[in-house]
C-alpha positions in Angstrom: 247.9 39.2 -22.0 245.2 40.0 -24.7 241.4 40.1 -24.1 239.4 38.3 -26.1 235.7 39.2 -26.9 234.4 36.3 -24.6 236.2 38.1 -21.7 234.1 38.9 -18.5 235.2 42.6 -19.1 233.8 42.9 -22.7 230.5 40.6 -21.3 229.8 43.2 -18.6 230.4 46.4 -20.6 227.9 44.7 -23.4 225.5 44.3 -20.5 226.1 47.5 -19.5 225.7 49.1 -23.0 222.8 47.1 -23.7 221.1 48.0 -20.0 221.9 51.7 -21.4 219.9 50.9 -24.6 216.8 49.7 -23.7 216.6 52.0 -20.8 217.0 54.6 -24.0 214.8 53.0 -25.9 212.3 52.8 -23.6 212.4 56.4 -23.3 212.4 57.5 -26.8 209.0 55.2 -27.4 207.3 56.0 -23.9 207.8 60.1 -24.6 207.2 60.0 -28.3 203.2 60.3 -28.3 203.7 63.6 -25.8 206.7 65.5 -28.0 206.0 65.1 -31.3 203.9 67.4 -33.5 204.3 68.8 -36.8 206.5 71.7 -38.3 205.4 72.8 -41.4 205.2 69.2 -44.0 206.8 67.2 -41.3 205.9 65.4 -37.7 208.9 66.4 -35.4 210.3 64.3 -32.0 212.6 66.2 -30.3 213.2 63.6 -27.8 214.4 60.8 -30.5 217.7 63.6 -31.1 217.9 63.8 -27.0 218.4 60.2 -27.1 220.9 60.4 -30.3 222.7 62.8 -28.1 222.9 60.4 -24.7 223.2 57.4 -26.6 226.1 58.4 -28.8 227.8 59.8 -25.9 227.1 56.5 -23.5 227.1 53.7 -25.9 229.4 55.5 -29.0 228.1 55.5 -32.7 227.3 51.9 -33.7 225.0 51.3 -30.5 223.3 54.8 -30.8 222.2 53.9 -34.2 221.2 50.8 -33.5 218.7 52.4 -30.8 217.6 55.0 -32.9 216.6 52.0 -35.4 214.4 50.2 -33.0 212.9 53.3 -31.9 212.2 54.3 -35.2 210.7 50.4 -35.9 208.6 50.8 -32.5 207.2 54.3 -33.3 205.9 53.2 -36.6 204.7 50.2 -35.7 202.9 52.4 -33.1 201.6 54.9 -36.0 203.9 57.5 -33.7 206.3 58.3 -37.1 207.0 58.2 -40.5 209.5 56.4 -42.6 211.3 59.4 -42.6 212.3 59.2 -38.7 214.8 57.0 -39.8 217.3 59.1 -41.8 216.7 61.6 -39.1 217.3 59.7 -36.2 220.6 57.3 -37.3 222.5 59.5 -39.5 222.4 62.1 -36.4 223.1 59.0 -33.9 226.0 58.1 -36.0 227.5 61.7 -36.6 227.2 62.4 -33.1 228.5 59.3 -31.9 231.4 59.6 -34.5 232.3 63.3 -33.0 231.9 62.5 -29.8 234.2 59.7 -30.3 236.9 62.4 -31.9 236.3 64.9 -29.8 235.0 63.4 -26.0 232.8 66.5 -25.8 229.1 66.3 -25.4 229.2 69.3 -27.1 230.4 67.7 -30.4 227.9 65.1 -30.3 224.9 67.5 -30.4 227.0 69.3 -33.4 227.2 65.5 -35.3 223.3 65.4 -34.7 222.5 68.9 -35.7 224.4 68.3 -39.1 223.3 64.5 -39.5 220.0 65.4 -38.5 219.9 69.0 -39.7 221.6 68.6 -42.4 222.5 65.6 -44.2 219.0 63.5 -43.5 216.4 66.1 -45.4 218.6 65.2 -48.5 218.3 61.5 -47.9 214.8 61.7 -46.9 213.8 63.9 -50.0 216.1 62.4 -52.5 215.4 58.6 -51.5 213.1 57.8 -48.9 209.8 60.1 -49.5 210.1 58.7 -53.5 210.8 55.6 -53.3 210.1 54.3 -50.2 206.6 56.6 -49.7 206.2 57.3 -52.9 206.0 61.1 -52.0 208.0 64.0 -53.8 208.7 66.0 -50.7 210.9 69.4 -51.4 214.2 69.4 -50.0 213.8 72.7 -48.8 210.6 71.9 -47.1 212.1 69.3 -44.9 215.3 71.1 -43.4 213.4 73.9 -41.6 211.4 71.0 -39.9 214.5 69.0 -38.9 216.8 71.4 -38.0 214.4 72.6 -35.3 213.5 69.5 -34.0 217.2 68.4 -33.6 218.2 71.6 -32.3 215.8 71.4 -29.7 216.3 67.9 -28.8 220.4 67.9 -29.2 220.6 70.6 -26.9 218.5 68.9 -24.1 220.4 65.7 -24.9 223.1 67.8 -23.7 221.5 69.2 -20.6 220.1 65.9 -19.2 223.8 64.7 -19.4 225.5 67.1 -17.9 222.4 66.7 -15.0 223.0 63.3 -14.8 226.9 63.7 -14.5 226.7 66.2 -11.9 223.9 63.8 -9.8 226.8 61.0 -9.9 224.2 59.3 -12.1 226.6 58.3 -14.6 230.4 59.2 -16.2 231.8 59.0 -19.3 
C-alpha cells in the first residue's frame, strides 16, 4: 500500500508542522523587541537562531526556513530588523535543519546554524544584500564578529529549551 500526499497521515503531520510553526513564529516576533541590540555595525536577535535551532530540529530544513522567512518579513515590517536578518536567519535554518537531518542530534543543528549563520551569511549579507539590496558597503569582517555571537548565543539556547522541553514530555523527536 503506498501513501499518497492527500493521506490523513501526511494531513495531520502538516497540521502538526504547521501548529509547530506559527507557535515558532509567534515566538521569534513576540521576543524580538526584548533580545535584540546591537554588536558593533549590526542589530543582533539571539532568539531568531533559538528558533532556527527548534524549528530545524521539529519541522526539518525546508519548514525552519520558511519560518525564519516570515519572521524576518514580520520584524521588518515591525521596524524590529534589517534586510540583513534574512541571510542570517534561513541559511542557518537550513544548515541546521540539513545536519540535523544527517545526523538526528540537536547538537548538529546548532553547528549548521553556527556556520550558516556564523559563517556563510556575513558573506552573503556583505557581498549581496547590504550593496545591492541597502545600497550599503558593509565590511565582511565587520559583520562576522556580530553574527557569530548572536547565533552562538541563540543556537545554544535553541538547544537547551529542547532538551527542557524533551525531558518535560513536552515534545519528541
Amino acid at each position: 500500500m503506498t501513501t499518497n500526499s492527500l493521506s490523513p497521515v501526511n494531513a495531520s503531520q502538516r497540521s502538526r508542522k504547521t501548529a509547530y510553526a506559527v507557535v515558532l513564529v509567534a515566538i521569534g516576533v513576540a521576543l524580538a523587541p526584548y533580545t535584540a541590540f546591537p554588536i558593533g555595525i549590526a542589530k543582533v536577535n539571539p532568539t531568531q537562531h533559538l528558533i532556527n535551532v527548534m524549528a530545524a530540529v521539529l519541522l526539518g530544513p525546508w519548514w525552519a526556513v520558511l519560518t525564519a522567512m516570515v519572521i524576518g518579513i514580520l520584524r521588518n515590517a515591525m521596524g524590529l530588523g534589517t534586510l540583513l536578518a534574512f541571510p542570517g536567519g534561513m541559511i542557518g535554518a537550513c544548515l541546521a535543519g540539513i545536519a540535523y537531518r544527517l545526523m538526528r542530534r540537536t547538537w548538529a543543528a546548532a553547528a549548521g546554524e553556527v556556520i550558516g549563520t556564523g559563517l556563510i551569511a556575513p558573506v552573503v549579507s556583505a557581498l549581496f544584500v547590504a550593496p545591492v539590496l541597502m545600497g550599503k558597503a558593509i565590511p565582511l569582517l565587520a559583520l562576522v564578529p556580530s553574527f557569530v555571537c548572536s547565533t552562538v548565543i541563540g543556537a545554544l539556547l535553541g538547544v537547551l529549551a529542547l532538551r527542557l522541553l524533551k525531558r518535560t514530555g513536552s515534545i519528541d523527536f
